[in-house]
C-alpha positions as CSV (number, residue, x, y, z in Angstrom):
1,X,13.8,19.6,7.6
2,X,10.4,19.7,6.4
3,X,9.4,22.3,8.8
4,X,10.5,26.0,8.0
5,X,12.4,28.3,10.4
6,X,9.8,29.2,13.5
7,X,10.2,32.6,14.7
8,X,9.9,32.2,18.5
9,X,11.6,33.3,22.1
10,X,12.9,30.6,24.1
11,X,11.7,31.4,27.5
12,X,14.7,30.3,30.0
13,X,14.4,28.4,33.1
14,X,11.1,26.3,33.9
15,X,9.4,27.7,31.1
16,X,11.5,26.3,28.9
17,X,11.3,22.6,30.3
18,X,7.6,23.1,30.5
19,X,7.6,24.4,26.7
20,X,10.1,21.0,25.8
21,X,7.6,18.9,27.2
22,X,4.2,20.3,25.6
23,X,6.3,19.4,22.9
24,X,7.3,16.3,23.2
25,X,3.7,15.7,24.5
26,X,2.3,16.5,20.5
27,X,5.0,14.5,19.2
28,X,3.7,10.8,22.1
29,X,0.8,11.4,20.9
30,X,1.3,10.8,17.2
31,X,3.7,8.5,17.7
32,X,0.8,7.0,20.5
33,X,-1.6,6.3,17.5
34,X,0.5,5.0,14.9
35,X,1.3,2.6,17.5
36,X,-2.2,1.6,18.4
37,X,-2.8,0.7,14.2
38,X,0.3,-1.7,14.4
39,X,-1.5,-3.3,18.1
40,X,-4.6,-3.9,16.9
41,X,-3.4,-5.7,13.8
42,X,-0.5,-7.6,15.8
43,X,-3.6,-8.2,18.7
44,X,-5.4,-10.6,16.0
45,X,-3.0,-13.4,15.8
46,X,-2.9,-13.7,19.7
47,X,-6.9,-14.1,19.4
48,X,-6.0,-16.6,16.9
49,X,-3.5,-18.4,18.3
50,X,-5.9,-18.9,21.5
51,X,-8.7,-20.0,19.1
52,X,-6.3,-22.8,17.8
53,X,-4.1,-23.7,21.0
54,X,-1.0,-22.4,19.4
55,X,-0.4,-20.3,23.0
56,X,1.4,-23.3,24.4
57,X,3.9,-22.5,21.7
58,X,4.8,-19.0,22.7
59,X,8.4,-17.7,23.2
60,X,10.2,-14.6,24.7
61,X,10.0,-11.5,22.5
62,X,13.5,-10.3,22.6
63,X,12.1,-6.7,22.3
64,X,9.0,-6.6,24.6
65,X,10.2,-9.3,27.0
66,X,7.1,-11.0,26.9
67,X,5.6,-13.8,25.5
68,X,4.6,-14.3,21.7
69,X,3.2,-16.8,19.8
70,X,4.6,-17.9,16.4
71,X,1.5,-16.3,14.6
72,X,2.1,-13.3,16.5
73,X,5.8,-12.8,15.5
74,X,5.1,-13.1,11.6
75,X,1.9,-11.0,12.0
76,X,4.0,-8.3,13.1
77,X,6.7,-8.6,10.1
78,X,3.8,-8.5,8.0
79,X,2.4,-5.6,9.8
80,X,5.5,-3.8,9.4
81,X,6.1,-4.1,5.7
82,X,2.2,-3.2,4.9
83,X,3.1,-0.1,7.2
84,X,5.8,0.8,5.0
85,X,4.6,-0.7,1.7
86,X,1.5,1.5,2.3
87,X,3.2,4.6,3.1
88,X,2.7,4.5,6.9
89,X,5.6,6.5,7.5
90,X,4.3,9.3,5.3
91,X,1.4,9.9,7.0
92,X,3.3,10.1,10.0
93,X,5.8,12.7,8.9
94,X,2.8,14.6,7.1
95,X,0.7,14.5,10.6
96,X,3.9,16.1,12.4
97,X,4.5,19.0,10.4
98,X,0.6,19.6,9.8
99,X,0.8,19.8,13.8
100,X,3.2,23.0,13.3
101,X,0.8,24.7,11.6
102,X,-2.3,23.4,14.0
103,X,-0.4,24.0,17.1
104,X,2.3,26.8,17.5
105,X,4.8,26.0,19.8
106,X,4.4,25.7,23.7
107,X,0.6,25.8,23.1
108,X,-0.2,22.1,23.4
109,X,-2.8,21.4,26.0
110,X,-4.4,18.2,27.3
111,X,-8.3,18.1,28.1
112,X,-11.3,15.9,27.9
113,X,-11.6,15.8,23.9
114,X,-7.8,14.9,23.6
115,X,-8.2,12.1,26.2
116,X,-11.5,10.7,24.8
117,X,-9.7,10.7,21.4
118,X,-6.7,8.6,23.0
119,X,-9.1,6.6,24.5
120,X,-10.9,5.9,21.3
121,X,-7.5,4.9,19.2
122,X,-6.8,2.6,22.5
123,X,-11.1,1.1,21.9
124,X,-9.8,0.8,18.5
125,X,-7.0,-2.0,19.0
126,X,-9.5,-4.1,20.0
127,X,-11.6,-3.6,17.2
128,X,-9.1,-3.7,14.9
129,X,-8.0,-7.1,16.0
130,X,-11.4,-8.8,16.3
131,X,-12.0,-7.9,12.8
132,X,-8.7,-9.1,11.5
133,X,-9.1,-12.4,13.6
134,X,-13.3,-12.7,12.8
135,X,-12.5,-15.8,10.3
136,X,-10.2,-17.8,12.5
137,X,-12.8,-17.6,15.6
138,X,-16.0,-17.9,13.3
139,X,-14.4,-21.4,12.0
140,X,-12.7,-22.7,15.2
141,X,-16.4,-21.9,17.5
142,X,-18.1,-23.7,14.2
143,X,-15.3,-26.4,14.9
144,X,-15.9,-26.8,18.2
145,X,-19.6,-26.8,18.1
146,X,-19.3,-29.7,15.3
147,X,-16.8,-31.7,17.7
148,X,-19.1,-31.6,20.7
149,X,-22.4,-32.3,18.5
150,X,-20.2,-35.3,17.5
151,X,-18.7,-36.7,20.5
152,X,-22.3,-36.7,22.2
153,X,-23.6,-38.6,19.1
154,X,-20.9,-40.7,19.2
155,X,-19.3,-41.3,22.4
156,X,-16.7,-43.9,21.2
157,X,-15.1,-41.3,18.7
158,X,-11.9,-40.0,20.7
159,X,-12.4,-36.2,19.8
160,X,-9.5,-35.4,21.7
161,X,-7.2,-37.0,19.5
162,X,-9.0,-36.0,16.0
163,X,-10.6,-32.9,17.3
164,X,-8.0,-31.4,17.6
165,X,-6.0,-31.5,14.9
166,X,-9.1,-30.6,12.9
167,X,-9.5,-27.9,14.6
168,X,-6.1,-26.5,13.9
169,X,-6.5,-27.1,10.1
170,X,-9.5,-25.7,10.2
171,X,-7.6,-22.2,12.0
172,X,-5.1,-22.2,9.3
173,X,-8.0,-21.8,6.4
174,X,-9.7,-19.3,8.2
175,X,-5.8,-17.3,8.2
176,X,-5.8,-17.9,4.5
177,X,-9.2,-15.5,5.0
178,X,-7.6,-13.4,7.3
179,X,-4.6,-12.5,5.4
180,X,-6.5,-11.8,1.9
181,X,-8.2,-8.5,4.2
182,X,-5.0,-7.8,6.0
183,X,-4.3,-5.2,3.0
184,X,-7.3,-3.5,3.4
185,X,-7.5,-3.3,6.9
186,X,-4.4,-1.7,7.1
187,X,-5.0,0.8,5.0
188,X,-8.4,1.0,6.9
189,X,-6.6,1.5,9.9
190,X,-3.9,3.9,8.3
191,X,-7.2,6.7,7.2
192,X,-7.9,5.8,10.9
193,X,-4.7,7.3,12.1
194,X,-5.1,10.5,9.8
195,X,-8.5,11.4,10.7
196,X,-7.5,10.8,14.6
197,X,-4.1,12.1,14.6
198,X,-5.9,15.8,12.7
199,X,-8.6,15.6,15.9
200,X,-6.5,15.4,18.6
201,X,-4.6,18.3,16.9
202,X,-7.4,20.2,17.1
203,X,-7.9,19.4,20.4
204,X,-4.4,19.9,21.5
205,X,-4.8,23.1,20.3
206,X,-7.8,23.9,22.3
207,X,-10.3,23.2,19.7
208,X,-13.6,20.6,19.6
């Protein structure tokens, strides 16, 4: 509805599955790079959920049929209503009816800038999720290092047994970290989106 009447023939036969599909093809691909934001961010609590040992505790994910960690699960609810909260869904609307006035119908066309662009929002999950994790594996390695500087000091000490646990409390402060930035990474990642989503326009389009 926010798009205006587009004066256009609809070509019959092939042309016009071929014209559906470069269209459907524009609208993947914004929908592709919202969803790598919402990845990387929901990527960080696996990281740290292997940083603590909270893996063992993972469960089916009723909507990916895969496993998920506990961490993982809320991560993602909090994801969702920062997305929201921070007009995620705007942006997407706006980046879809920009793209009517970027790309005219049935003129969509995939080359190497579009797919080094895809492949840069797919880089970007990673990075996104090693920054939002960066506190919980900066204190469980400085965890670790302390237990094994310990426990060859002092043999007797079971480290197992307090290690351990230490090291788990010491993952939940570095969350408490974590979570303060979550805000501004998501908006972070949210520019992201709208300065990638106008490129690959562009290159849709036949453009640099």
């Amino acid at each position: 509805g926010l798009v205006g009447p587009l004066p256009v023939e609809l070509p019959g036969g092939g042309a016009l599955v071929i014209m559906l599909l470069r269209e459907l093809l524009v609208g993947a691909a914004i929908g592709f790079l919202a969803r790598c934001v919402l990845t990387g961010l929901e990527f960080s609590m696996e990281i740290a959920s292997q940083q603590m040992g909270l893996n063992l505790s993972a469960t089916i994910d009723p909507l990916h049929n895969a496993p998920i960690t506990p961490l993982t699960s809320f991560q993602r609810l909090l994801v969702s209503a920062l997305f929201f909260a921070l007009g995620g869904h705007h942006l997407m609307m706006v980046a879809m009816v920009r793209s009517y006035d970027v790309l005219p119908l049935a003129s969509a066309s995939v080359g190497a800038t579009g797919a080094a662009i895809v492949s840069q929002a797919v880089a970007g999950v990673v990075e996104i999720g090693l920054l939002a994790a960066a506190p919980v594996v900066v204190i469980s390695i400085t965890v670790e290092v302390v237990m094994m500087t310990v426990g060859r000091a002092a043999p007797q000490i079971p480290m197992l047994l307090v290690g351990y646990p230490a090291k788990i409390a010491a993952g939940y402060f570095g969350l408490v970290l974590a979570l303060q930035s979550m805000p501004r990474l998501t908006a972070g990642a949210l520019d992201s989106f709208t300065r990638m989503s106008q490129r690959l326009m562009v290159a849709l389009a036949g453009g640099i």
